[in-house]
N, C-alpha and C positions, 0 to 999 in steps of 0.2 A: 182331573176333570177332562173329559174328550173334549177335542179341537174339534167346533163347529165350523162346516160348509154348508153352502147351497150356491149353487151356479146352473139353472136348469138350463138348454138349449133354446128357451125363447127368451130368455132374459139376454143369450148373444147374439141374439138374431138382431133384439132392441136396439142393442151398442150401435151395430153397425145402422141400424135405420134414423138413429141419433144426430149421426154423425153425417151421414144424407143429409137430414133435414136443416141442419143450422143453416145453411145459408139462406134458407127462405125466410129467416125470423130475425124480429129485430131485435129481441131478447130474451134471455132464459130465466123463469124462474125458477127458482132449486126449491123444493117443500123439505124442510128435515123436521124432524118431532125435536120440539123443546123442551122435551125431557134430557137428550143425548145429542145436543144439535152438533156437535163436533161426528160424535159416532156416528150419527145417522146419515153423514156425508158421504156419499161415495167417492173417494179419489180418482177413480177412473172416470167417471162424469165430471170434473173439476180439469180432469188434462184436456175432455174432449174440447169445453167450453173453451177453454183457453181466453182468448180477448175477446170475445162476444160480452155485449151487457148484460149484468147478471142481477138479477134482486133474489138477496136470500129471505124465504120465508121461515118463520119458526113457528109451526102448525101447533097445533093441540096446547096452546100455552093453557088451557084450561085445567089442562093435566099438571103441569109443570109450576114446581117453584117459583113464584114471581118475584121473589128478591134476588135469584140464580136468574131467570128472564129480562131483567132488566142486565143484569151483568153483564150477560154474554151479550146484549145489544150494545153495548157502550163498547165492548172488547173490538167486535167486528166493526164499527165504527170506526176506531182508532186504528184501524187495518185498512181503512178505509173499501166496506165491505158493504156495500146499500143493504138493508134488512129489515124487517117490519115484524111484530109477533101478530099471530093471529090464531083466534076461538072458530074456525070456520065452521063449526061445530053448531054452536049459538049466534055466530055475530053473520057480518055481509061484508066478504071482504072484496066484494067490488070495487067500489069507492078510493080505498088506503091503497089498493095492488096500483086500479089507473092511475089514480096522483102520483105515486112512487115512480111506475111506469116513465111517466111523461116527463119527470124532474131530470132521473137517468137518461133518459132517448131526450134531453132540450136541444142539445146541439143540432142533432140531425133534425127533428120537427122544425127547428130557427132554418137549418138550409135549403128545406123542402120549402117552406112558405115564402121564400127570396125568390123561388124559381114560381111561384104561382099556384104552389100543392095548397090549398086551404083548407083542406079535409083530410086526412091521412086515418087508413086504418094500422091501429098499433098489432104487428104478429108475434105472439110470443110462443116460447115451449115451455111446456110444464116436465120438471123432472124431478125424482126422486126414488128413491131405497122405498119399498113393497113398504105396505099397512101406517104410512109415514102421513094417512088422512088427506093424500092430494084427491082422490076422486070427489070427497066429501067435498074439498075446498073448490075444485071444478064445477058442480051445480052446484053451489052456493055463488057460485061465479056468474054462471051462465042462468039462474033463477029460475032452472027446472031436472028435473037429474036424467042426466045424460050419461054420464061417465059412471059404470058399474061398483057398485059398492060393495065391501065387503070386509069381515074384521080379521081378515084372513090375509098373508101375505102372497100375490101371484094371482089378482082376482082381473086387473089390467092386462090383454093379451094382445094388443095391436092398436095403433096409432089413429086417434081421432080429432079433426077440428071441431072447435065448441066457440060457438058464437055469444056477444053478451049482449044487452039491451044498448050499450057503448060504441061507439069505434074501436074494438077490439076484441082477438080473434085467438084462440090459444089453442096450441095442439098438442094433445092429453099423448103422454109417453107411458108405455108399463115399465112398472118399479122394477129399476137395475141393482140388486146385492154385487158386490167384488168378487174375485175367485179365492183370495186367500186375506186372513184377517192379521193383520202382522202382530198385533195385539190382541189378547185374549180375551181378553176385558170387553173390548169392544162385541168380540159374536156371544157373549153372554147379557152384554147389554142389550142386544137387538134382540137376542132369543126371549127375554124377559118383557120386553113388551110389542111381542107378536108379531115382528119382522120377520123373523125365518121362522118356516113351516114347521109343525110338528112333527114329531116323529125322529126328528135329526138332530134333537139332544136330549138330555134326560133331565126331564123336569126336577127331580128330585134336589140334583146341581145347580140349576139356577137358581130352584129357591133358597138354596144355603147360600149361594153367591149373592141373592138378595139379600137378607137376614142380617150377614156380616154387615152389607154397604148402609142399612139401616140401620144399627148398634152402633154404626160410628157417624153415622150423618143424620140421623134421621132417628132417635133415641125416642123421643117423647111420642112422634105419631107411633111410634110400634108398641110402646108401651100402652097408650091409650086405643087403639086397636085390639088389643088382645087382654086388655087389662095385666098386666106384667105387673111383678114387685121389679124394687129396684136391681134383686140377688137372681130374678130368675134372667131379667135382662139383660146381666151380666155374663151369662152361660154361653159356652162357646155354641155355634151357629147348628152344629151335630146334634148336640144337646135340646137345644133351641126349640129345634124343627120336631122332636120328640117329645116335648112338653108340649107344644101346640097341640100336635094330632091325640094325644090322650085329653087334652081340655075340649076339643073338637070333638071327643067321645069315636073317636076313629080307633080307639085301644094302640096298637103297635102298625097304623098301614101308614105308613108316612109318604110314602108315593100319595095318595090319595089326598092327605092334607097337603102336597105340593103344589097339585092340581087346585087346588080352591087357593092358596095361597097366591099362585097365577092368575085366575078368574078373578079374586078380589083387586089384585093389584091391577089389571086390565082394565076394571069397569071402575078403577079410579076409586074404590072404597078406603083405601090407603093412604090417603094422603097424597097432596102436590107435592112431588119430587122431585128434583134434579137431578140426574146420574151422573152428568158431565160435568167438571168444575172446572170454572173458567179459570185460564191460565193464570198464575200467583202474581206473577210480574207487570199481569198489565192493571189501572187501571180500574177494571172492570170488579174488580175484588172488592170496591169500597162503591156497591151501588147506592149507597145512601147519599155521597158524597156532592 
């Protein structure tokens, strides 16, 4: 399977105007998709942050497994990691960000109001990894759409303040990818739901890379998806992807049933998923608990 990149020249331009901007804000929020909320992390946004306040958001949990969602809340808790899931999609995540906000930033709000500040507006940054639904989560914010949408990764090109009906004030960053994926898993996990651009891998691959992670985690939604016996879902992922596209009536083009296989999995026809398992050791494994 080819080694996915992407690192366009204004996705460097970002880093550094990122890194400008921290000192004006009192907090970062980081957006990652709670399908992959480990993956969807950029480490190089995590070095910049460093000790600035951070709230992790885990975006699109509507997508996402929510007995995996709960997990990894409990996990980055115990990290002691402030984070919130959110539908920015359906829901209003104004409200749950300010409260979170304010709880994080109490110290400094308690030392402003000693000094006579009775008003404070809160400034934060929004950041995160392209198609990871912060612009969505942005006017759902600000309760009118401001920040450019799109289901496409790279649609964010330069840095805007967005104002809420609140005392607070956030400034929309475009989505930073890494330059190199140290793990494989991971640029296949982003390629698979619509972080890096097309073109710059082969769908074909991801859907087999999907297929397999499905057969072993996710058995029953593919079966019932596709209607499956128990023998045919048991076929290696080559196989797999060759029996759908003749059920699909596609004969032998299985590029094309990769294609739909991605669109279905995109507009969420597939089932809540989780790609990311939370760590074994922590915790977080027994969210029933």
């Amino acid at each position: 399977m080819a080694t996915i990149q992407w690192y366009p020249g204004h996705m460097a331009k970002a880093k550094r105007e990122i890194q400008e901007r921290l000192k004006q804000v009192d907090l970062v929020l980081e957006v990652v998709d709670a399908r992959l909320p480990e993956s969807s992390r950029n480490p190089m946004l995590r070095e910049l942050i460093g000790d600035k306040a951070h709230l992790l958001l885990m975006n699109k949990s509507d997508l996402a497994d929510p007995q995996m969602t709960q997990a990894w809340q409990k996990y980055y808790q115990s990290e002691q990691q402030p984070v919130l899931a959110l539908d920015s999609q359906h829901g209003q995540p104004l409200r749950p960000v300010l409260q979170a906000a304010k709880q994080i930033l109490a110290p400094k709000l308690a030392a402003q109001q000693q000094k006579g500040v009775l008003k404070t507006t809160i400034r934060a940054m929004c950041i995160g990894i392209p198609n990871s639904g912060k612009s969505t989560f942005l006017n759902r914010l600000a309760g009118k759409n401001i920040a450019p949408i799109g289901n496409r990764p790279g649609v964010t090109r330069k840095q805007n303040w967005l104002k809420t009906k609140e005392d607070f004030e956030v400034l929309d960053t475009p989505g930073v990818l890494w330059t190199k994926f140290e793990d494989p898993a991971v640029g296949q996990k982003l390629a698979l739901t619509g972080a890096i651009k097309e073109g710059l891998y082969h769908e074909d691959d991801i859907t087999l890379f999907a297929l397999d992670f499905y057969q072993k985690q996710y058995p029953q939604i593919l079966q019932q998806a596709y209607r499956l016996s128990a023998e045919q879902l048991a076929l290696p992922a080559v196989e797999l992807l060759l029996l759908l596209t003749k059920q699909a009536g596609l004969r032998d083009d299985y590029e094309r049933m990769a294609t739909k296989f991605l669109l279905d999995f995109r507009k969420g026809k597939l089932g809540r998923i989780t790609l990311d398992l939370p760590p074994v050791s922590s915790e977080a494994t027994n969210p029933d608990d």
